[in-house]
C-alpha positions as CSV (number, residue, x, y, z in Angstrom):
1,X,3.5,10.0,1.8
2,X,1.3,10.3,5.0
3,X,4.1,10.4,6.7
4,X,5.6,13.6,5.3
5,X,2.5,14.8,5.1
6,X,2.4,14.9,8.7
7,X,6.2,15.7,8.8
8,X,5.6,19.0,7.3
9,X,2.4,19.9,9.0
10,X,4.3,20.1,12.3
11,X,6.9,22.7,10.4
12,X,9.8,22.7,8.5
13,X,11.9,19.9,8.0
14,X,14.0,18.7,5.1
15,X,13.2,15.3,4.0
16,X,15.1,13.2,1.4
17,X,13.6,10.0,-0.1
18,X,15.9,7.4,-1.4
19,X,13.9,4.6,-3.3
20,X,15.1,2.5,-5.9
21,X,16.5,3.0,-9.3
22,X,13.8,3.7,-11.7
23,X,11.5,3.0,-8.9
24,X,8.0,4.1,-9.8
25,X,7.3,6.1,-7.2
26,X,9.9,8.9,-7.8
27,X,7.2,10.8,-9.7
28,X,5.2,11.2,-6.9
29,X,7.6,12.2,-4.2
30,X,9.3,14.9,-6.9
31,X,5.9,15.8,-7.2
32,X,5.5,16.7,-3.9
33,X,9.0,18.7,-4.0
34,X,10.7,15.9,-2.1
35,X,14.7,15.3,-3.5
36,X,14.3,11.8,-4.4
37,X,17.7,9.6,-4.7
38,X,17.5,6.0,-6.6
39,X,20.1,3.3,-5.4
40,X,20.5,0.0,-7.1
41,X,18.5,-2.8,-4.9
42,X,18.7,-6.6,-5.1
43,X,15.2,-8.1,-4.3
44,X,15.1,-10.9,-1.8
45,X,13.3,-13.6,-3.0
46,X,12.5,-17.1,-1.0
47,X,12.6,-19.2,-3.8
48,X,15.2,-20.1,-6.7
49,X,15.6,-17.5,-9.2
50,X,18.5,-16.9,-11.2
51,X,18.1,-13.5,-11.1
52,X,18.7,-13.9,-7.2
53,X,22.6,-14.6,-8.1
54,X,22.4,-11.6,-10.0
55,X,20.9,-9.0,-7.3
56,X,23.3,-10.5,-4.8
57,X,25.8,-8.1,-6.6
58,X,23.7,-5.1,-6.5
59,X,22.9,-4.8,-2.5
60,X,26.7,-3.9,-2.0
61,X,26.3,-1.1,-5.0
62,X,23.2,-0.5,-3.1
63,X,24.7,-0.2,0.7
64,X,27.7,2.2,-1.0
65,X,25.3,4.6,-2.9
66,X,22.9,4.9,0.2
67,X,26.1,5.5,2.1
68,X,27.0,8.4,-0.1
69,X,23.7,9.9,-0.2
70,X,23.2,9.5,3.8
71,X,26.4,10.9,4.7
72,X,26.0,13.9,2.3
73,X,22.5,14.4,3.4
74,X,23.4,13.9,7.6
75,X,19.9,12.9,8.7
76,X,18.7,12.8,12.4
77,X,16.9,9.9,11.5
78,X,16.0,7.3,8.6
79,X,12.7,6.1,8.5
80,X,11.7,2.3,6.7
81,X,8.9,1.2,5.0
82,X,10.9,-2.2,4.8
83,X,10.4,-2.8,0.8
84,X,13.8,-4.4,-0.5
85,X,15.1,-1.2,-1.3
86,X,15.0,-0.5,2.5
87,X,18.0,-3.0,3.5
88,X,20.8,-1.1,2.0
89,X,19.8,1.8,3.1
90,X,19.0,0.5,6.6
91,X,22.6,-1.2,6.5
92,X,24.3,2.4,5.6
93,X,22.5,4.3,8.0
94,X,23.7,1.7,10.9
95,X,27.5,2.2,9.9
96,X,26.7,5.9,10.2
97,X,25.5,5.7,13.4
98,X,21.8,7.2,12.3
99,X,19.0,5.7,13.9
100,X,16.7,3.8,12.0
101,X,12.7,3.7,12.9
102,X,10.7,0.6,10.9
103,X,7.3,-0.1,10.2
104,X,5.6,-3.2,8.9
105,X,2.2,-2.6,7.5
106,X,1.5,-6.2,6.7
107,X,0.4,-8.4,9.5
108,X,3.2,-11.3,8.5
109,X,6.7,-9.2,8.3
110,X,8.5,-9.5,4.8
111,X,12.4,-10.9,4.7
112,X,13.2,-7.1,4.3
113,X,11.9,-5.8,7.2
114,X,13.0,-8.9,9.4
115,X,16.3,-7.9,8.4
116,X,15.7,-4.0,8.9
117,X,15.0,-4.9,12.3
118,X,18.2,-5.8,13.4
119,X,19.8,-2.5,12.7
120,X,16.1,-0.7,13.9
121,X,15.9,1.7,17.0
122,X,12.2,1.4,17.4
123,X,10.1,-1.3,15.2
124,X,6.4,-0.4,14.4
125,X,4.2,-2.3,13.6
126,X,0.3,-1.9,12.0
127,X,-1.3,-4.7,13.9
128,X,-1.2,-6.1,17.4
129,X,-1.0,-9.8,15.6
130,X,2.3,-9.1,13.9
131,X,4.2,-9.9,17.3
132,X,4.0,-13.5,16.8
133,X,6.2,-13.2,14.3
134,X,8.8,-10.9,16.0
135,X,12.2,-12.5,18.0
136,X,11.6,-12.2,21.6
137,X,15.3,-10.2,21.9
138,X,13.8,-7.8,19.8
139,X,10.3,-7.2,21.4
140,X,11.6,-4.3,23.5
141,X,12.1,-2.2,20.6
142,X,8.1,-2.8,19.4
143,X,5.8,-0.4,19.8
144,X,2.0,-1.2,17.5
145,X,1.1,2.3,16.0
146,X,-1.1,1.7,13.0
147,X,-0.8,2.1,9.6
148,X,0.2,5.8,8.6
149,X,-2.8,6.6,6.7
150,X,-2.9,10.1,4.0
151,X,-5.5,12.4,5.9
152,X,-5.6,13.7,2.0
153,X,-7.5,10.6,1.0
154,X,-10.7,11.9,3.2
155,X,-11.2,15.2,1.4
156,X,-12.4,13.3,-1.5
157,X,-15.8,14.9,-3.2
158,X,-18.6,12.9,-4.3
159,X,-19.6,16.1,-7.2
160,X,-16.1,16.1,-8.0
161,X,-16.0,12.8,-8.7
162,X,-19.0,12.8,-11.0
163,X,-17.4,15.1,-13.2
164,X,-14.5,13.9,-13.3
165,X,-15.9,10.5,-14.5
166,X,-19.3,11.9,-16.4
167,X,-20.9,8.9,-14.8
168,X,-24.7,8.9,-13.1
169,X,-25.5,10.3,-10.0
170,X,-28.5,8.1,-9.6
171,X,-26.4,4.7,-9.9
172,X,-24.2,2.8,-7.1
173,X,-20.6,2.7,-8.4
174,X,-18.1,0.4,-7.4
175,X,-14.2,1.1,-8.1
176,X,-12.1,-2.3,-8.4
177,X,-8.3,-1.1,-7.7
178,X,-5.4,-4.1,-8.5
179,X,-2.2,-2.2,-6.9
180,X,0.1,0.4,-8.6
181,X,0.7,-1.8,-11.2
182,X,-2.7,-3.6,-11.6
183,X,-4.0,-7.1,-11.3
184,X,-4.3,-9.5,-13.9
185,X,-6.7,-11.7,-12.0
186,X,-9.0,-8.7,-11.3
187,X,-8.5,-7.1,-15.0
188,X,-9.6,-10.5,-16.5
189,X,-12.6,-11.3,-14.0
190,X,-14.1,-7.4,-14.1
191,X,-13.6,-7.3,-18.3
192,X,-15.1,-11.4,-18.3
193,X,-18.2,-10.3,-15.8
194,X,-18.9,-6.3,-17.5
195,X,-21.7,-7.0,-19.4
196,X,-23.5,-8.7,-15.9
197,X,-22.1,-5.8,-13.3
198,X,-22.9,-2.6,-15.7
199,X,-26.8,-4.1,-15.6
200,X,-26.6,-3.1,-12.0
201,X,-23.6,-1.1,-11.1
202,X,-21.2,1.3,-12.5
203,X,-17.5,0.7,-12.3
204,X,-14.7,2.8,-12.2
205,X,-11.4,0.5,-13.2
206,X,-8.0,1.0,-12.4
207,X,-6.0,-1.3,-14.6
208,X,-2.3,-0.4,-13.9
209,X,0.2,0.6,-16.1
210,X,0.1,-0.6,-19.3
211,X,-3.1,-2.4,-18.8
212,X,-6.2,-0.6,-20.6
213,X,-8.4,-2.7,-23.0
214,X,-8.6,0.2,-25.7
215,X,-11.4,-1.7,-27.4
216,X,-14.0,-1.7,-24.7
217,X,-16.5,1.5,-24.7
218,X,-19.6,0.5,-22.5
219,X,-22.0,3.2,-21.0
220,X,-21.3,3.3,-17.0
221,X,-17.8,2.1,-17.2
222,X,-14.9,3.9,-16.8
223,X,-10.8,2.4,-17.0
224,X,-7.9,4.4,-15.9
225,X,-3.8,3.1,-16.1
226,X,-3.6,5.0,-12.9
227,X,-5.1,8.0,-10.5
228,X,-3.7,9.8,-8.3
229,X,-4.9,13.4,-7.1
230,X,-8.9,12.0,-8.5
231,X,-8.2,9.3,-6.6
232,X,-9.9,10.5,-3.5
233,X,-13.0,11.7,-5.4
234,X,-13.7,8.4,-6.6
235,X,-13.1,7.4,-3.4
236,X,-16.2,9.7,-2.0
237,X,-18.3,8.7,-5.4
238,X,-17.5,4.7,-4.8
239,X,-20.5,3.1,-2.3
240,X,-18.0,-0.7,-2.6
241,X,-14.1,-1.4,-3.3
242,X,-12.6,-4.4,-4.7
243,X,-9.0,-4.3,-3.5
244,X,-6.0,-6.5,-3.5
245,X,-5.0,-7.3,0.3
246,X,-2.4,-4.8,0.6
247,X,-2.3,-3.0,4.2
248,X,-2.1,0.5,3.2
249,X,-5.1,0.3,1.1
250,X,-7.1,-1.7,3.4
251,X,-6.2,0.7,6.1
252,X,-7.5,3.8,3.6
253,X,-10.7,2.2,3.1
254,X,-11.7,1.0,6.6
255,X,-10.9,4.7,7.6
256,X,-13.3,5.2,5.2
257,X,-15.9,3.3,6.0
258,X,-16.3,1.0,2.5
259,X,-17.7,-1.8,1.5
260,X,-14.9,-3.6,0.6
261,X,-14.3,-7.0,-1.8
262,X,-10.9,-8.0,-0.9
263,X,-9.0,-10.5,-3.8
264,X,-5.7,-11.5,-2.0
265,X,-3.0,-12.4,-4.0
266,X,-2.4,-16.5,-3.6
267,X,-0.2,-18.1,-1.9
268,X,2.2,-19.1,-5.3
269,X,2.2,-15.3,-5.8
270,X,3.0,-14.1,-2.0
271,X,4.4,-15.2,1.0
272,X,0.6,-15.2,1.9
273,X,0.8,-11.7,3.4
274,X,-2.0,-10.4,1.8
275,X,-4.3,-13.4,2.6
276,X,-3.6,-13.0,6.1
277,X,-4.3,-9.1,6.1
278,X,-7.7,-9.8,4.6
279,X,-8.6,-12.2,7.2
280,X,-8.2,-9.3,9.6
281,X,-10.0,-7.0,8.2
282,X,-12.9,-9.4,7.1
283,X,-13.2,-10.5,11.1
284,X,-12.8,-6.9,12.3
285,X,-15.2,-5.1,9.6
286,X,-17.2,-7.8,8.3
287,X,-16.1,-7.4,4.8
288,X,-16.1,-10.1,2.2
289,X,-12.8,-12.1,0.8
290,X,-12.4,-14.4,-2.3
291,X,-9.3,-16.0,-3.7
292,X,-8.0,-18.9,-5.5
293,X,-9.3,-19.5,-9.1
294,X,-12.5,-17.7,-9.0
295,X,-14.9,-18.0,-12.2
296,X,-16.8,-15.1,-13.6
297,X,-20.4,-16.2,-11.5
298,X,-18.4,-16.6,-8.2
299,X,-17.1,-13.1,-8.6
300,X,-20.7,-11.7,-9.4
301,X,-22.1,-13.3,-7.0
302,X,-19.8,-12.3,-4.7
303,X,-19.7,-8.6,-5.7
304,X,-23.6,-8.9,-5.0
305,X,-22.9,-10.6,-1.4
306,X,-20.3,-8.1,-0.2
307,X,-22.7,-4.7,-2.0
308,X,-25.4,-5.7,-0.1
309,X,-23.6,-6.8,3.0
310,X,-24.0,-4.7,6.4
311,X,-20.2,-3.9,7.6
312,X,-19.7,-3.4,11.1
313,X,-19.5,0.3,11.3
314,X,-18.6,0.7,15.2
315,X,-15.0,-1.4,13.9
316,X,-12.4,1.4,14.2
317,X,-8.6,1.4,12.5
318,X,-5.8,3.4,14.3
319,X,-4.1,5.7,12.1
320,X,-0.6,5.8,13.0
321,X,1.0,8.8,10.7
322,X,1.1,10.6,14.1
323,X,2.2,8.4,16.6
324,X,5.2,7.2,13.9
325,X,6.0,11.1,13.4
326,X,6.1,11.2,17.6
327,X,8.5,8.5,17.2
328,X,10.3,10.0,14.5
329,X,11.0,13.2,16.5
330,X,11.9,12.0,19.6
331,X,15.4,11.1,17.4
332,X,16.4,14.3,16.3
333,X,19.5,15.7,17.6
């Protein structure tokens, strides 16, 4: 999004999204008036899964579809976030002959994107760290940009966000976010520690999909599946975050200057990429982290710690939307 965001701010250029089938983010790129194609993906896990036997079929469905939609399309260029819907259309795009830029926002790269590079032009990468992890024949081809980061997400409005939500102006309020799709972990410690937190914040919760507790009406606490256009204003309105350990949303909210309560997902959850992203940020900013099976009064206390916390405000994040758009253009025919 921040990329074609920048994409068309520089003129006009078509763009064409292929994601996966179903995917949930085609909404919001036909939203945007992006063409959005879905090809069948296989997801590459690390450990035994049946279903792995299964998806091994679908990457080749997957490489032929992308195929079909590249060559119809006839980029200059194809541009990777590295999820697993990435490798087939990476893999297409090199029998074409298009170039292929890739970015890794996580400081660990995923089995995706460690593939992806191999049929990459230029490899980007969000942090300096990440090059441990990169094969020396392939250093050449790394350049660290950043994290692309929406320049949308800083016209957020505190008034807007008040009325959006009806909560006090007079109160701090503190958004806990679990992903896209939510967080179990951070559904079940918020709704377990409510009655404690609304006695001295207000919380704005996004659940995910799916995820609302219907029967809970309390004064100062507001739950939402999802937000997307809002999401900025609550943004503004929020004085602390408590975040997954996701790079793009750690990246919005150090641009932003928040407080910031990271919950990484664990190791038997992740390849541990989101643990190790926190630990950046919590050095670099001064943030707090917790993980692991955390009780109700560790998280309360920790929300406490982490409010009152001083963050390192002279800690500065590159945003790279514009040097990956350089890099981008510098491929067109």
């Amino acid at each position: 999004m921040a990329v074609i965001e920048e994409i068309r701010k520089r003129g006009t250029a078509e763009i064409l999204y292929i994601g996966s089938k179903g995917g949930v983010e085609s909404g919001m790129i036909e939203k945007i008036g992006v063409p959005y194609v879905g090809v069948h993906c296989g997801k590459l896990r690390r450990y035994f899964s049946w279903q792995n036997f299964v998806d091994l079929f679908k990457i080749p469905t997957g490489i032929f579809q992308a195929y079909k939609a590249l060559k119809e399309f006839s980029p200059d260029t194809v541009f990777s976030k590295g999820g697993y819907v990435a490798v087939p259309v990476v893999i297409a795009a090199s029998v074409l002959g298009v170039p292929v830029i890739s970015h890794e926002s996580d400081v660990s790269p995923g089995l995706s994107n460690k593939i992806s590079f191999r049929f990459s032009e230029q490899i980007c990468l969000s942090f300096e760290e990440t090059k441990s992890f990169i094969a020396k024949s392939l250093m050449k081809k790394v350049v660290v940009t950043g994290n692309p980061i929406r320049e949308s997400i800083l016209s957020g409005d505190t008034e807007r966000g008040h009325k959006f939500t009806g909560l006090d102006r007079h109160r701090p309020v503190i958004l806990v976010m679990g992903g896209s799709l939510g967080a179990k972990q951070i559904n079940d410690l918020v709704r377990d520690s409510l009655g404690e937190l609304l006695k001295r914040y207000q919380v704005v919760h996004i659940a995910g999909k799916g995820n609302l507790d219907l029967g809970v009406h309390k004064e100062g606490y507001r739950q939402y599946e999802f937000l997307d256009e809002p999401l900025k204003d609550i943004f503004a309105m929020s004085e602390m975050v408590v975040s997954r350990g996701g790079a793009n949303s750690l990246f919005e909210l150090a641009l932003m200057q928040k407080k910031v309560l990271i919950i990484p997902l664990a190791m038997h959850a992740s390849r541990g990429e989101q643990i190790a992203n926190a630990q950046v940020f919590v050095r670099k900013f001064g943030w707090s982290m917790i993980s692991g099976n955390i009780t109700s009064s560790e998280f309360l206390k920790t929300i406490d710690y982490a409010f009152n916390n001083n963050i390192n405000q002279s800690a500065k994040v590159v945003n790279g939307t514009s040097g990956i758009v350089d890099i981008i253009n510098k491929f067109k025919k």
